[in-house]
C-alpha positions as CSV (number, residue, x, y, z in Angstrom):
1,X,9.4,-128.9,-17.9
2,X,7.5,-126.8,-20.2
3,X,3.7,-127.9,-21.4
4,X,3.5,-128.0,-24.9
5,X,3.5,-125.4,-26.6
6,X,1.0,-124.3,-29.4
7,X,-1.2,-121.5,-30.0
8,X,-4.5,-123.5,-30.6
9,X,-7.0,-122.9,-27.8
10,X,-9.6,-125.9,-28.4
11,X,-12.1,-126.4,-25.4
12,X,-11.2,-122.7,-23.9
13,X,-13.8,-120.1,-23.6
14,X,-13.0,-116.4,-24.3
15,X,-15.0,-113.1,-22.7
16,X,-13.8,-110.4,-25.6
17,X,-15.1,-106.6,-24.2
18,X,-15.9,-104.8,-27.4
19,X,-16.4,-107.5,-30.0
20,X,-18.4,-105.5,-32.1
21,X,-16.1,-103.5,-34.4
22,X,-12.1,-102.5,-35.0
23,X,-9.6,-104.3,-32.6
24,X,-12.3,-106.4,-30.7
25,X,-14.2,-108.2,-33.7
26,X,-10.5,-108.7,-35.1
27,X,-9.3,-110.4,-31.6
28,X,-12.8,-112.5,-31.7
29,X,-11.6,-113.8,-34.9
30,X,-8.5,-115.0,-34.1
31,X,-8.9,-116.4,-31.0
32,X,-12.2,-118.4,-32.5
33,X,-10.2,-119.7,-35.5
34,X,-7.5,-121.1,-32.8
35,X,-10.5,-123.2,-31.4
36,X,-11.8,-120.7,-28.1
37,X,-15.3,-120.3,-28.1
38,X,-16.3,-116.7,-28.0
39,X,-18.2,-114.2,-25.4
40,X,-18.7,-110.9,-27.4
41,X,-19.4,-108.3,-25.7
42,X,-21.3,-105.0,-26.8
43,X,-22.9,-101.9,-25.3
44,X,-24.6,-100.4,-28.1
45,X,-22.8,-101.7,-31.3
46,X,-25.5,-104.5,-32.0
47,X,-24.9,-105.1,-35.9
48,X,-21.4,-105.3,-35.2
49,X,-21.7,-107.9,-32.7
50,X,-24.4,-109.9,-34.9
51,X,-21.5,-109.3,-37.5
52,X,-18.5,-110.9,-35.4
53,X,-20.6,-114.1,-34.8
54,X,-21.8,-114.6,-38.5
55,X,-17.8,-114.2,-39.0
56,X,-16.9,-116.8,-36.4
57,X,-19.2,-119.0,-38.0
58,X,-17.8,-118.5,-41.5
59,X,-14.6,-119.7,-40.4
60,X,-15.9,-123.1,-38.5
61,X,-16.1,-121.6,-34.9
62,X,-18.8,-120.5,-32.6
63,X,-19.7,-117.7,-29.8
64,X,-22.3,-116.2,-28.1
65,X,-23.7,-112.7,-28.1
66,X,-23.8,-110.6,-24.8
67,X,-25.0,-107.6,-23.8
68,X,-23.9,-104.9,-21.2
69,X,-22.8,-101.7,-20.1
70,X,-19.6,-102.5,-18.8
71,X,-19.7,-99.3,-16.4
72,X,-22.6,-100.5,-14.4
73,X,-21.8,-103.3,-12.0
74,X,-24.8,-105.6,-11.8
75,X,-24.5,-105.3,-15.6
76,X,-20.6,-106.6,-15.5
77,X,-21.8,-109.2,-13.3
78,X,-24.4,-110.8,-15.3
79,X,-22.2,-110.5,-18.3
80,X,-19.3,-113.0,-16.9
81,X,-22.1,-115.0,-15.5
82,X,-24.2,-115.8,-18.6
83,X,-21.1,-116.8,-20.0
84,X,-19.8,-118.8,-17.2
85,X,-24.0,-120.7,-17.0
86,X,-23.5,-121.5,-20.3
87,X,-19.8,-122.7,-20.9
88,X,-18.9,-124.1,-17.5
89,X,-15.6,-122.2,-17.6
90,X,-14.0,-119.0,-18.0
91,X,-9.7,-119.1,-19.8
92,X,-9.6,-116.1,-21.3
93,X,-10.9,-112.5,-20.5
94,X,-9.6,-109.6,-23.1
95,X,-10.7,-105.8,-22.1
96,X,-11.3,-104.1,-24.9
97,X,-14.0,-102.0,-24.5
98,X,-13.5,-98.7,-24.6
99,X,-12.8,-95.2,-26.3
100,X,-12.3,-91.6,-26.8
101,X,-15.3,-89.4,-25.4
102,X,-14.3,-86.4,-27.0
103,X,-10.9,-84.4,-27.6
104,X,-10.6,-81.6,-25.1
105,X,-6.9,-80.4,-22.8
106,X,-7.2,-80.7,-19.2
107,X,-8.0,-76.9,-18.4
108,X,-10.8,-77.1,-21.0
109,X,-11.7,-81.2,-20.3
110,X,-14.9,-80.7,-18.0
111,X,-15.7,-83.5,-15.0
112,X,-18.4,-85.1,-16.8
113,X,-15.6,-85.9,-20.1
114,X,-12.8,-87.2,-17.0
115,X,-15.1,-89.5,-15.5
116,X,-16.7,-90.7,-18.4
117,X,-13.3,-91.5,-19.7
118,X,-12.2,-93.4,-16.6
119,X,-15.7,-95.4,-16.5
120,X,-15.3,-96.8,-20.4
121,X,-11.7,-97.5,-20.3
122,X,-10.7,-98.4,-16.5
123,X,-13.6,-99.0,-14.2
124,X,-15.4,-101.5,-16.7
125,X,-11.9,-103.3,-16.8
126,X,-12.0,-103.6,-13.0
127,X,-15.7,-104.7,-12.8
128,X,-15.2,-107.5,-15.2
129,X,-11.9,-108.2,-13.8
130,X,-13.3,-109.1,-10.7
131,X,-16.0,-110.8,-11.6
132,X,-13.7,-112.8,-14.1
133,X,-11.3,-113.7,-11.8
134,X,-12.3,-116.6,-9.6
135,X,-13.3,-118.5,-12.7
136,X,-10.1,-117.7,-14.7
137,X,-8.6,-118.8,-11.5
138,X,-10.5,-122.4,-11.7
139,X,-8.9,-123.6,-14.3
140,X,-5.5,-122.7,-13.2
141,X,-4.4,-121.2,-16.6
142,X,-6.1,-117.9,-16.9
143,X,-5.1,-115.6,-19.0
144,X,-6.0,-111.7,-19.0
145,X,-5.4,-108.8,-21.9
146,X,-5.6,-105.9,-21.8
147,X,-6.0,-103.3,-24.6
148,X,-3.9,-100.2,-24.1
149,X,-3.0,-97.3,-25.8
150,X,0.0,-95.7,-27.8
151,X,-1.1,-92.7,-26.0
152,X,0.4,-94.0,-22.9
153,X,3.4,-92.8,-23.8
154,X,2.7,-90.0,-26.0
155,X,0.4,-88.1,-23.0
156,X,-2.5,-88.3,-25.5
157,X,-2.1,-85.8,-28.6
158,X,-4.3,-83.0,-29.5
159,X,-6.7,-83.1,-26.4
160,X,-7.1,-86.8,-25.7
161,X,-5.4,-86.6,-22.2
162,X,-8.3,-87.7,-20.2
163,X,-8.2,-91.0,-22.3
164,X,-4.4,-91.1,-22.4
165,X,-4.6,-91.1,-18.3
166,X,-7.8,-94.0,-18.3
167,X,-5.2,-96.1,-20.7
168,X,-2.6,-95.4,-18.7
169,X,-4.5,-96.5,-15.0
170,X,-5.0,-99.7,-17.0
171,X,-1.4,-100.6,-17.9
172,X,-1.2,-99.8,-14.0
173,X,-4.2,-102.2,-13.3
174,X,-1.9,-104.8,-15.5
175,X,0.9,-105.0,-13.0
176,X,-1.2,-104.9,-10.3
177,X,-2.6,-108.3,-11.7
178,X,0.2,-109.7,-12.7
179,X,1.4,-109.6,-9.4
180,X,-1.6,-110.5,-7.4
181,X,-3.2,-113.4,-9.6
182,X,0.0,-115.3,-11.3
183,X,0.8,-117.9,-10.8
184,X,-2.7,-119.5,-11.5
185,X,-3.8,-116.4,-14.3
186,X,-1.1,-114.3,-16.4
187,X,-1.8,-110.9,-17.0
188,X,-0.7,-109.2,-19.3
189,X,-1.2,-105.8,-21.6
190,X,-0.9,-104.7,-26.0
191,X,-0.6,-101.1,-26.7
192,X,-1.0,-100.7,-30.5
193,X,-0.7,-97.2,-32.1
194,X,-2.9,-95.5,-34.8
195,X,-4.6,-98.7,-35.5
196,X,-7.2,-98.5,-39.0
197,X,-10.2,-99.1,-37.7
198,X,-13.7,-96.8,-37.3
199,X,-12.2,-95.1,-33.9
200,X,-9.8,-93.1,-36.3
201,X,-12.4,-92.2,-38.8
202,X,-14.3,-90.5,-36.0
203,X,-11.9,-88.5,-34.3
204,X,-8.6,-88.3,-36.5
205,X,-8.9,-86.5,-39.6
206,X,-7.4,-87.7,-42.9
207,X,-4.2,-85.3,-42.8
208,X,-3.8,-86.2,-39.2
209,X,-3.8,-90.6,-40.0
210,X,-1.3,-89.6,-42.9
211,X,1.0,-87.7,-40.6
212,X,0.9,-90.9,-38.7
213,X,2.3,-93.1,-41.0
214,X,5.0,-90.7,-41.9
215,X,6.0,-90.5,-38.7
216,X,6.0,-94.4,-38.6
217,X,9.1,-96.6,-39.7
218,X,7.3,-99.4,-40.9
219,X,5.4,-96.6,-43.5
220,X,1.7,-97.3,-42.6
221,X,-0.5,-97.5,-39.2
222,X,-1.3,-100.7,-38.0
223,X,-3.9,-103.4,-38.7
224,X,-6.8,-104.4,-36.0
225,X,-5.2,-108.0,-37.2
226,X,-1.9,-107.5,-36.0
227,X,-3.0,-106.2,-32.6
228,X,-5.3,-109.7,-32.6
229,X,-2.2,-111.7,-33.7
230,X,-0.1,-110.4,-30.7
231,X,-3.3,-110.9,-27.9
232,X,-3.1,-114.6,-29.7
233,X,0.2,-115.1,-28.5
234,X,-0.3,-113.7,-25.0
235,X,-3.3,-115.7,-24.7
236,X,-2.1,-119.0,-25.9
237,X,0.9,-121.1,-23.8
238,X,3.4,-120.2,-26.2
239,X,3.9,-117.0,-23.9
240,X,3.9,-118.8,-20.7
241,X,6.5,-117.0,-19.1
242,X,5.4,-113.6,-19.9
243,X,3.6,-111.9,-16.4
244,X,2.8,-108.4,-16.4
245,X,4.5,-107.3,-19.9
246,X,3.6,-104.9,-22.4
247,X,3.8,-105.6,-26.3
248,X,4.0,-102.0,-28.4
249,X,2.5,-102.3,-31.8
250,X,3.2,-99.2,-33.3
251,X,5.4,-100.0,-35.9
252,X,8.6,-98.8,-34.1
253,X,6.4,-95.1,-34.1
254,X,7.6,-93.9,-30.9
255,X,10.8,-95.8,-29.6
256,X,11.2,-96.0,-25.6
């Protein structure tokens, strides 16, 4: 017999990685208007996190500010435990954080650029992870997200392989959660593809994003919002049988 099924989240408590700008404030949003009280997580995007909250707030919810570099593992740690002292509880963990260090191909892509990209975009996952996972696992509904990448199947176009590879260790990570927590915590993973938002600006030029939407069905690149709209659902018990899937918001960009 199914529970019933809504996509309101009143009384849950949600850790969002990256809450500070693009895909992470967006999420933030729409899991505090659906009732979850709010973690946001920054490293160095301060005004942006100040931002999300004054945002939540607008729209009748609430959240609390957090601060960490994701990479370090004492600094992980504390994160989920502030959040945990002060809530009680732990439903939802979304990682987020993230991001391009710098475009470069492999024979060119020095060590310092490779493990940089694997810290931002797949160690920080595992540390929170872990630290996550015995409280997610509490309330015997957890539910994890986790951010991906369009160039996880595209290889990661003009020099972004060593962030294509990170993303694509984390869509990895995914299954191996999916497996190993359900039935207790679902896991599961959103890969959107040129999404608007500030990363763009910084390392896609203007002709580049217009290629993009040419060489998108729908006409445009995507919305921060509809990447939030689709974690939503994942999050929420309307998805209850969904383990270990992957949701591609692209627009129908790149077919599989």
């Amino acid at each position: 017999m199914l529970e019933n099924q809504t996509l309101k989240l009143d009384g849950k408590v949600a850790l969002i990685t990256g809450a500070g700008v693009g895909i992470g404030q967006a999420v933030a949003l729409a899991l505090g208007r659906a009732g979850a009280f709010i973690g946001i997580h920054y490293n160095s995007s301060k005004k942006g996190a100040e931002k999300t909250l004054e945002l939540l707030k607008d729209n009748n919810a609430d959240g609390m500010i957090l601060q960490a570099d994701l990479t370090i593992e004492s600094e992980a740690n504390a994160l989920v435990d502030k959040l945990v002292s002060h809530c009680g509880r732990l439903d939802i963990l979304v990682n987020n954080s993230g991001g391009l260090i710098k475009r470069a191909k492999i024979e060119d892509c020095s060590l310092e650029v490779w493990q940089k990209s694997v810290d931002i975009n797949l160690t920080s996952a595992f540390l929170v992870t872990k630290r996550a996972i015995p409280h997610l696992r509490t309330t015997g509904s957890g539910r994890i997200v986790n951010i991906l990448s369009l160039s996880v199947q595209t290889g990661g176009a003009n020099g972004a392989g060593a962030y294509a590879a990170s993303k694509g260790g984390l869509m990895v990570f995914t299954h191996t959660l999916a497996k190993e927590l359900a039935p207790e915590i679902r896991t599961n993973s959103v890969m959107p593809g040129t999404v608007e938002t500030q990363h763009h600006e910084i390392h896609s030029t203007p002709e580049q994003m217009e290629n993009y939407r040419k060489q998108t069905p729908l006409g445009r690149n995507t919305y921060a919002e509809e990447v939030a709209s689709a974690v939503h659902f994942l999050v929420s018990n309307m998805s209850s049988h969904i383990n270990g899937a992957l949701i591609d918001i692209s627009g129908g960009r790149f077919l599989r």
